[in-house]
MARDOMI-649688 format. One record per residue: residue in three letters; x, y, z of N, C-alpha, C, CB in turn; residue number from 1. Coordinates in pm, 1 decimal. Glycine has a CB too. Layout:
BEGIN
@resn ALA | n.xx X | n.yy Y | n.zz Z | ca.xx X | ca.yy Y | ca.zz Z | c.xx X | c.yy Y | c.zz Z | cb.xx X | cb.yy Y | cb.zz Z | resi NUM
...
This chain:
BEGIN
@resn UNK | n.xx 84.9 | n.yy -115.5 | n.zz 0.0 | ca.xx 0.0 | ca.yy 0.0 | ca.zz 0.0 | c.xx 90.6 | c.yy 123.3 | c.zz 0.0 | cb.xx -97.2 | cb.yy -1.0 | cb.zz 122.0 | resi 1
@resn UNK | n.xx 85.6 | n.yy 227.9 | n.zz -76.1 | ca.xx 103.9 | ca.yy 363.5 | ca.zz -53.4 | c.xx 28.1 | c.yy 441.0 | c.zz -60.9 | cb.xx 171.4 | cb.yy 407.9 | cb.zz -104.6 | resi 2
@resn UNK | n.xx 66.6 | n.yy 586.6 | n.zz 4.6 | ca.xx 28.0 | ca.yy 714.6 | ca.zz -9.8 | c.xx 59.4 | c.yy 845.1 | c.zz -59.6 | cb.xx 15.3 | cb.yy 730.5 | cb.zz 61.8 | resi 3
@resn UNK | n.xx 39.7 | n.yy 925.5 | n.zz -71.1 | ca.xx 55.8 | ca.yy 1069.1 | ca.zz -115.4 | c.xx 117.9 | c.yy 1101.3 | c.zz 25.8 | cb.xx -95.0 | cb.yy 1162.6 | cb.zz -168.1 | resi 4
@resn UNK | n.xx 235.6 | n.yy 1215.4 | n.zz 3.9 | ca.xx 292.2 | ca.yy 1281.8 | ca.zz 141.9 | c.xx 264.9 | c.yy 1385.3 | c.zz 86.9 | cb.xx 443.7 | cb.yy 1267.4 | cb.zz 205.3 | resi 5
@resn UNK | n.xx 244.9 | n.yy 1460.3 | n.zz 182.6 | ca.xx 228.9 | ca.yy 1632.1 | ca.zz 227.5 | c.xx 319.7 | c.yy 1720.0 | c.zz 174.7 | cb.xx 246.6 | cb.yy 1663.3 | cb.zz 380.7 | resi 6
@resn UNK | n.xx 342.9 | n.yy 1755.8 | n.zz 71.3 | ca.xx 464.9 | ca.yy 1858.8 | ca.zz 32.4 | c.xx 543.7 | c.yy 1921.6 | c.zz 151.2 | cb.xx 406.0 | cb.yy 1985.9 | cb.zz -51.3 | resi 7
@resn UNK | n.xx 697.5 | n.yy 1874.8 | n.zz 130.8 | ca.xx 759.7 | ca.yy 1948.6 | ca.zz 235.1 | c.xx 781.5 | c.yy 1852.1 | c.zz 357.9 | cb.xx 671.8 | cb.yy 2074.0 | cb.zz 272.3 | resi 8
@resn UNK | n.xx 696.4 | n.yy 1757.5 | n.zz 374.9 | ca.xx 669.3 | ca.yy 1639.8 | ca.zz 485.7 | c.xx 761.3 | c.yy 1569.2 | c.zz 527.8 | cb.xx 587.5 | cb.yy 1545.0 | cb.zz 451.5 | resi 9
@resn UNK | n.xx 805.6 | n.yy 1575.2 | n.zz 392.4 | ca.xx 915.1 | ca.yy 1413.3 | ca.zz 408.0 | c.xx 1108.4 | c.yy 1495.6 | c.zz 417.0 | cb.xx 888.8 | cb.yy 1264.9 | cb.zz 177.0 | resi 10
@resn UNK | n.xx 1111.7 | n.yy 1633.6 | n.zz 410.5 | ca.xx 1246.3 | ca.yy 1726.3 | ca.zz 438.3 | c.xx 1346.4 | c.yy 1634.8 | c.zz 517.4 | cb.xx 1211.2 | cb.yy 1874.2 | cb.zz 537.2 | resi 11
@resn UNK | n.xx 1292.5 | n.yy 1603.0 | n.zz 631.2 | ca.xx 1402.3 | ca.yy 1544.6 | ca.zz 768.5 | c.xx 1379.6 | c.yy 1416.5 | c.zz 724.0 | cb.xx 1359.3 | cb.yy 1570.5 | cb.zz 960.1 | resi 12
@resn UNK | n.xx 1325.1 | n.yy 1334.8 | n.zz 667.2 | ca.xx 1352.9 | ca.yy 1214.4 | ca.zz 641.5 | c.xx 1425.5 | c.yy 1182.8 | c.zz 547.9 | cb.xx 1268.5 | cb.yy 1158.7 | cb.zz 631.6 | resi 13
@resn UNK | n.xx 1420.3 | n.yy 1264.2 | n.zz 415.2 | ca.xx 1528.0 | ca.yy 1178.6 | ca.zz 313.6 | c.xx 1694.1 | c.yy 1319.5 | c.zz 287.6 | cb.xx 1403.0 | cb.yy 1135.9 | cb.zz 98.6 | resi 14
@resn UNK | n.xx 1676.9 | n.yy 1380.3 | n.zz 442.8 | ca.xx 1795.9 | ca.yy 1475.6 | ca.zz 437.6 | c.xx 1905.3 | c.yy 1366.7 | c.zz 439.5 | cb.xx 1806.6 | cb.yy 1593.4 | cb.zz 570.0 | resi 15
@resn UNK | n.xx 1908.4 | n.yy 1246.5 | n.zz 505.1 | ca.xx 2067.2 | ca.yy 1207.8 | ca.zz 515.5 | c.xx 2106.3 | c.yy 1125.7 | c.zz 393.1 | cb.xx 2103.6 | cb.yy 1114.6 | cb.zz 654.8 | resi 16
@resn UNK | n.xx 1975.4 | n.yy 1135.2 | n.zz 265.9 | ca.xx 2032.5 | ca.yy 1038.5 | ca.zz 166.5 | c.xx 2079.4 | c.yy 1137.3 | c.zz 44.3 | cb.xx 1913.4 | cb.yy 916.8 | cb.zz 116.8 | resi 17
@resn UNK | n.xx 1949.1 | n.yy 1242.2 | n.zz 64.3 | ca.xx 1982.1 | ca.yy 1315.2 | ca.zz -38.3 | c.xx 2027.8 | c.yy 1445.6 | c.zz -49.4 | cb.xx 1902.9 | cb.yy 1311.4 | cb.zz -96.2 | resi 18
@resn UNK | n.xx 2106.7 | n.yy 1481.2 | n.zz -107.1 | ca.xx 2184.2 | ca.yy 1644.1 | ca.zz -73.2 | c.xx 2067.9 | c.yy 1769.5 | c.zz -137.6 | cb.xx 2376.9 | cb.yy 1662.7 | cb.zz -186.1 | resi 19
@resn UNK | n.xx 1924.4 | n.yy 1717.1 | n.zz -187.5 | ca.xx 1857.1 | ca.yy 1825.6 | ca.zz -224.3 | c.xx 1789.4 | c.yy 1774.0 | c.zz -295.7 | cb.xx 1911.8 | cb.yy 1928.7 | cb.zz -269.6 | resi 20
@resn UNK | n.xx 1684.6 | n.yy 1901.2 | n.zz -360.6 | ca.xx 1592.3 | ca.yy 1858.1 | ca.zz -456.3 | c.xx 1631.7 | c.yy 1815.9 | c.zz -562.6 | cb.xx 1515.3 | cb.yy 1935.6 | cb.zz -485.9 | resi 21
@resn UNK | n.xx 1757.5 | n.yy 1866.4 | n.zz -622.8 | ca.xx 1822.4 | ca.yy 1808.6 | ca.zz -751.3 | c.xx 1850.5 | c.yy 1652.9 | c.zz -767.2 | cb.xx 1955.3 | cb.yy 1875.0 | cb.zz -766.2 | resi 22
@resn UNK | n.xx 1845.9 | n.yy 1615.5 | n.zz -630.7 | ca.xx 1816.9 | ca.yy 1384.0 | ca.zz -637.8 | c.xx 1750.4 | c.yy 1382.6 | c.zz -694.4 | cb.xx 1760.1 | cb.yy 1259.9 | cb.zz -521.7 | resi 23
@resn UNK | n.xx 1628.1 | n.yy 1444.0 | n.zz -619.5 | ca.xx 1494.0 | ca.yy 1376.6 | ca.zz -618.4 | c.xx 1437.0 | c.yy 1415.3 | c.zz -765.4 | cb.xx 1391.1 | cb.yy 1432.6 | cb.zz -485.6 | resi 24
@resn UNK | n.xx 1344.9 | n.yy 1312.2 | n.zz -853.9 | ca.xx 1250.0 | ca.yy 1341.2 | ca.zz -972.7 | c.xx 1121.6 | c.yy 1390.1 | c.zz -958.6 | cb.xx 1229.3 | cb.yy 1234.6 | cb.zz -1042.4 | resi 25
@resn UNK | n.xx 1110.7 | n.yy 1520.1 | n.zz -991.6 | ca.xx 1012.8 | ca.yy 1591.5 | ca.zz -990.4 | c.xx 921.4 | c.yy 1551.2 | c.zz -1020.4 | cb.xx 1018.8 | cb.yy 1671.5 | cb.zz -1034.5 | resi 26
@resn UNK | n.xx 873.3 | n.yy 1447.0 | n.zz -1109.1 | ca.xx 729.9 | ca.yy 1392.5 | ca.zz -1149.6 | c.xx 707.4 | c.yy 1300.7 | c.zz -1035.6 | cb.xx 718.5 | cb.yy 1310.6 | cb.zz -1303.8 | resi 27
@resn UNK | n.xx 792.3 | n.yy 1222.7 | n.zz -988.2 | ca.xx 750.3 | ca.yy 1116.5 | ca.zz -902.2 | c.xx 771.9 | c.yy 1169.6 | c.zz -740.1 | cb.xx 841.8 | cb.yy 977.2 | cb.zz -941.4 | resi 28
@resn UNK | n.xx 691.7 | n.yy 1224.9 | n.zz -692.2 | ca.xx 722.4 | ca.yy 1280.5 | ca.zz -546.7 | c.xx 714.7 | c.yy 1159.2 | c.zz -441.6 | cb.xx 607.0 | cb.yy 1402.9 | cb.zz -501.6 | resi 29
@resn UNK | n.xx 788.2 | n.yy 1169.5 | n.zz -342.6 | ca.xx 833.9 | ca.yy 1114.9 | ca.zz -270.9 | c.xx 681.0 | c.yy 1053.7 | c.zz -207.6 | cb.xx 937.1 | cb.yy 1197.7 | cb.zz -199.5 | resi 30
@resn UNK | n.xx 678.3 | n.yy 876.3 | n.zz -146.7 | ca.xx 518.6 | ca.yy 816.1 | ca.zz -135.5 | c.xx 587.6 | c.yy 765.1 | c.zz -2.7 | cb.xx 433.8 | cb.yy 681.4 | cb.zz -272.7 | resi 31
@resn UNK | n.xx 496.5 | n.yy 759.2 | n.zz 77.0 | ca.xx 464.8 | ca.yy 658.1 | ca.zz 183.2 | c.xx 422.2 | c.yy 520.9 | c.zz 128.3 | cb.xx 352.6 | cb.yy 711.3 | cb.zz 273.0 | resi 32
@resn UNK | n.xx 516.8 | n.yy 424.9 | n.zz 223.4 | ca.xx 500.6 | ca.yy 245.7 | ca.zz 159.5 | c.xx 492.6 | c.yy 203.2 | c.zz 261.7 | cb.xx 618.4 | cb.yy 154.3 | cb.zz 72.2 | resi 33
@resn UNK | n.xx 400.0 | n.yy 118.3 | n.zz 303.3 | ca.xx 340.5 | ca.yy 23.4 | ca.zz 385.4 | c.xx 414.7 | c.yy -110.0 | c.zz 400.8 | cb.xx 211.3 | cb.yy 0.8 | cb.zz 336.5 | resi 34
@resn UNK | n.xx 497.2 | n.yy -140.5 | n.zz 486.6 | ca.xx 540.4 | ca.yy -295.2 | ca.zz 472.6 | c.xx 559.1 | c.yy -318.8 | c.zz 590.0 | cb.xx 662.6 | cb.yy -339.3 | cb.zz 390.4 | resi 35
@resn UNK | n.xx 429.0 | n.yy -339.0 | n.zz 670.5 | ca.xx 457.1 | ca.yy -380.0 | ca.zz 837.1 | c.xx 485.5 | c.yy -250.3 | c.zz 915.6 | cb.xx 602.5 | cb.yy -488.1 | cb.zz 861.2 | resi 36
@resn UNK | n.xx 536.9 | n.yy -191.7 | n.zz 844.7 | ca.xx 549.9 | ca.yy -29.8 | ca.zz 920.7 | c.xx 553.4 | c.yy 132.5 | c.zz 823.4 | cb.xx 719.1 | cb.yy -34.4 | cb.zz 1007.6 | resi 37
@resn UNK | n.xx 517.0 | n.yy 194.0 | n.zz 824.4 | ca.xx 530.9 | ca.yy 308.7 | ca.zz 700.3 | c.xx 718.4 | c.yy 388.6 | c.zz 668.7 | cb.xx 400.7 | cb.yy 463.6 | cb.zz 766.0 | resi 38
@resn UNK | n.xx 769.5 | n.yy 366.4 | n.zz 556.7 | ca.xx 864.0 | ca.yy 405.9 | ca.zz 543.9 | c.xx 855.2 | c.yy 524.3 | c.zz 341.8 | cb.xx 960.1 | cb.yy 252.5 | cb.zz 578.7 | resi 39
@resn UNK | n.xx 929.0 | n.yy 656.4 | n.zz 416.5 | ca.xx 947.3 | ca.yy 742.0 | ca.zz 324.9 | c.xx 1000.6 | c.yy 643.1 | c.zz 189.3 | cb.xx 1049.3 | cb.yy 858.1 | cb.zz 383.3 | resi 40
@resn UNK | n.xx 948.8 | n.yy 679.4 | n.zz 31.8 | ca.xx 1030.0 | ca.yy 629.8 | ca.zz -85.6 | c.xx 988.8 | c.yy 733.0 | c.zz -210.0 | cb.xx 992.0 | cb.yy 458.8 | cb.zz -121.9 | resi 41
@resn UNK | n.xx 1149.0 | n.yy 752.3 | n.zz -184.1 | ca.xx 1178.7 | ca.yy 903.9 | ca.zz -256.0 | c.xx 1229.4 | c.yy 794.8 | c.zz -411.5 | cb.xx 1351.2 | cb.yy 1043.4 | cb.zz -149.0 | resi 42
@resn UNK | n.xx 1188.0 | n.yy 886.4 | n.zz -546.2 | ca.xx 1225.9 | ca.yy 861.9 | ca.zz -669.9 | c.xx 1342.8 | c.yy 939.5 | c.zz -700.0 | cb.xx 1124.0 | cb.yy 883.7 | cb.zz -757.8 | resi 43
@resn UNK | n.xx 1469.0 | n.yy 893.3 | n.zz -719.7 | ca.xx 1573.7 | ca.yy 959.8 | ca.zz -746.2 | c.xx 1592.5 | c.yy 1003.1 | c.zz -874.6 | cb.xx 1666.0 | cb.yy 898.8 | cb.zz -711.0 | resi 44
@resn UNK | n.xx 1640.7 | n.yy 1093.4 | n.zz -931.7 | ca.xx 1687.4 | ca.yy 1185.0 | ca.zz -1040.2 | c.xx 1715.5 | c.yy 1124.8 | c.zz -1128.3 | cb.xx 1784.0 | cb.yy 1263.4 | cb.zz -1022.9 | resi 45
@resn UNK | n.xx 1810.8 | n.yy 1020.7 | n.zz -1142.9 | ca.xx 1898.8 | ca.yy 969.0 | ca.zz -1227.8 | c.xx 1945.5 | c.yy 808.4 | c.zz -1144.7 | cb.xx 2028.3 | cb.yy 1092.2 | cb.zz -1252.6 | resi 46
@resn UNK | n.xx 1999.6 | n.yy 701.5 | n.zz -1265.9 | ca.xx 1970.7 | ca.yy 603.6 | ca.zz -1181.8 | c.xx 2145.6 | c.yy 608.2 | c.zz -1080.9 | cb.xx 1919.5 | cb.yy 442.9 | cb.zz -1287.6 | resi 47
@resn UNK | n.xx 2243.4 | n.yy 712.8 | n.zz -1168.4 | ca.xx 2308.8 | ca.yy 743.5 | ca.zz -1056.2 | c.xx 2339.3 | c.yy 745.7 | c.zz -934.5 | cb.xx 2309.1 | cb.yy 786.2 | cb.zz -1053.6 | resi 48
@resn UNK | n.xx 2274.6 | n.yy 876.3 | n.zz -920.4 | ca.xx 2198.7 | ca.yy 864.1 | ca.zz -759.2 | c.xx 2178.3 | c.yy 730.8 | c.zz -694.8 | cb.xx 2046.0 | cb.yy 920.0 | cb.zz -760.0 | resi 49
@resn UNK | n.xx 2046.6 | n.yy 728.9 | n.zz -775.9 | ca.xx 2043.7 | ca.yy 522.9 | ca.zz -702.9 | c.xx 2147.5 | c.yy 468.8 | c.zz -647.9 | cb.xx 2029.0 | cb.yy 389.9 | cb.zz -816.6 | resi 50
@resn UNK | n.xx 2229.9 | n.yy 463.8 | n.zz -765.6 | ca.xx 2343.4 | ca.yy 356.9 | ca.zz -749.5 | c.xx 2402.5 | c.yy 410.4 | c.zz -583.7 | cb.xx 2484.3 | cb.yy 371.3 | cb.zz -902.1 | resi 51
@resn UNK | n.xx 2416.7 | n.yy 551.1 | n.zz -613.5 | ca.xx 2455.2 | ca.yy 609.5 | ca.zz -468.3 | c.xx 2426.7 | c.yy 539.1 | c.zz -395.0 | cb.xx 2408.0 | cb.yy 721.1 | cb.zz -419.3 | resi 52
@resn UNK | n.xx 2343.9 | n.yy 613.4 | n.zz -384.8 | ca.xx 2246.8 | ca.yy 590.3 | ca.zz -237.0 | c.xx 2245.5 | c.yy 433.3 | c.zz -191.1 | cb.xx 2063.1 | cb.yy 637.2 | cb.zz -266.6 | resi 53
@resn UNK | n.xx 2232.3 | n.yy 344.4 | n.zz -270.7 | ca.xx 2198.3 | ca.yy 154.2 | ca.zz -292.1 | c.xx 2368.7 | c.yy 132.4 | c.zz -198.9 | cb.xx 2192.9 | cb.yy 60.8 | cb.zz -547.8 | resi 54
@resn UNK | n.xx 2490.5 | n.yy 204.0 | n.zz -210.4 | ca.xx 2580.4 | ca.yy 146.6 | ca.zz -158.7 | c.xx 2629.2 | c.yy 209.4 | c.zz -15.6 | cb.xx 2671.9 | cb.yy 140.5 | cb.zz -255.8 | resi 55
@resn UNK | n.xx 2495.3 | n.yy 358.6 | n.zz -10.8 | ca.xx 2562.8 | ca.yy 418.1 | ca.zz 122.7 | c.xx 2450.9 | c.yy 380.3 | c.zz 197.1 | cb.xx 2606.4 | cb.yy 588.6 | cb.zz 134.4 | resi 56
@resn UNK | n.xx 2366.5 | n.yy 304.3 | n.zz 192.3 | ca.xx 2246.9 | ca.yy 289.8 | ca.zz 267.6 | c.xx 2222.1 | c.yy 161.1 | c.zz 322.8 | cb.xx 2140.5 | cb.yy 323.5 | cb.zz 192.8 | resi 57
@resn UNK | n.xx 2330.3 | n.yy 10.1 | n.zz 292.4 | ca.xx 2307.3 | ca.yy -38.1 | ca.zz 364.5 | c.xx 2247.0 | c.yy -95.8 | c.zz 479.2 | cb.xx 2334.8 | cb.yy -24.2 | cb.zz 352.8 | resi 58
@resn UNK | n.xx 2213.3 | n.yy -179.5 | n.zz 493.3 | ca.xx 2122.6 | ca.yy -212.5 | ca.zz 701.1 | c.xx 2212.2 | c.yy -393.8 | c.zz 710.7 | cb.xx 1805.0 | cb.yy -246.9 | cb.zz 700.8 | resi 59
């Protein structure tokens, strides 16, 4: 399940992945995803980025 976020909502959550709006893809705004618990999922810019982010984000 997802949702629509609140413009502006999701700022402090995807600050430590992304250095700004220039990540993120403007058509696809950032959704709330449902999987046992609600977690921010931001559409990145370029699959670049991705790649970024996929090796500094680890768990």
């Amino acid at each position: 399940m997802t949702a629509p976020l609140p413009v502006g909502s999701y700022d402090g959550d995807i600050a430590p992945t992304a250095a700004g709006g220039a990540d993120l893809d403007p058509l696809l705004p950032p959704r709330a995803a449902y999987a046992g618990a609600w977690h921010v999922v931001p559409a990145t810019a370029s699959r670049d980025r991705l790649a970024r982010l996929a090796t500094t984000c680890r768990v």
